[in-house]
N, C-alpha and C positions, 0 to 999 in steps of 0.2 A: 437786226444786224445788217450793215453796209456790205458790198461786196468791192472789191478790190482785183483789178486787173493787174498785171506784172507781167513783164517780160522776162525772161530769164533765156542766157545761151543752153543752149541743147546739154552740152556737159552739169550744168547745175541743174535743169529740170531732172535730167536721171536720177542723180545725185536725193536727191527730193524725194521722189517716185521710189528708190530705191528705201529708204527709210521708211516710209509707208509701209510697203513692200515687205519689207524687214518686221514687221510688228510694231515695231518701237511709238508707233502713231496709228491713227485709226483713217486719217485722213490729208490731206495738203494744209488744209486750212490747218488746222490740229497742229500739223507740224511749224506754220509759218506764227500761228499765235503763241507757239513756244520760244521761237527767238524772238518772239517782242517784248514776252513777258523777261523773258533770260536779261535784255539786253535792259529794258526799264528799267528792274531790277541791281543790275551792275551801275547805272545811270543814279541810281538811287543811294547803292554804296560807296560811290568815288564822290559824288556831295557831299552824306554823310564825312565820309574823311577828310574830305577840305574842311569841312565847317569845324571838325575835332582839330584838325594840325593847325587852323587861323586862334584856336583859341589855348591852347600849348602855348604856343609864340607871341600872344596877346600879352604876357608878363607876369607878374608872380600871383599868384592866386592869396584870398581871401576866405576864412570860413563864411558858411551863409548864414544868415542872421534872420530870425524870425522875420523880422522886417522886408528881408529881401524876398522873400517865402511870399511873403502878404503884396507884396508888390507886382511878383511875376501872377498870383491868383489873378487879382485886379487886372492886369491887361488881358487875361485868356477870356474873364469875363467881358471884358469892353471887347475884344475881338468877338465873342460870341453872339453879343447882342446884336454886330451890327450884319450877323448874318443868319440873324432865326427872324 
């Protein structure tokens, strides 16, 4: 594991220290890899929702068709092969 330096004003190190402090974490780190998880995660669901509202507004939908099935396999395998 890397270590990482940070500055922080005097009011937000407490702030920190106080949540430690609190139980709520075991340690600084602890608490600082919880908002990166927090925040990757929210990064991860406002994508998700663009990528759903781009294809809502993409136009009227179609059932999928066997064929279309076999076609999405076909590229997951071509994407897989070209990284095993």
């Amino acid at each position: 594991m890397e270590t990482m330096n940070v500055a922080l004003p005097e009011e937000m190190k407490q702030f920190v220290q106080e949540q430690v402090a609190a139980g709520a974490y075991s340690s600084v780190s602890e608490y600082i890899r919880d908002l990166i998880r927090t925040d990757q995660r929210e990064k991860a669901r406002a994508a998700l929702e663009s990528e759903i509202l781009k294809g809502l507004r993409s136009g009227d939908s179609s059932p999928m068709t066997r064929s279309d099935w076999e076609e999405i396999r076909s590229e997951i395998r071509r994407r897989h092969s070209k990284t095993a």
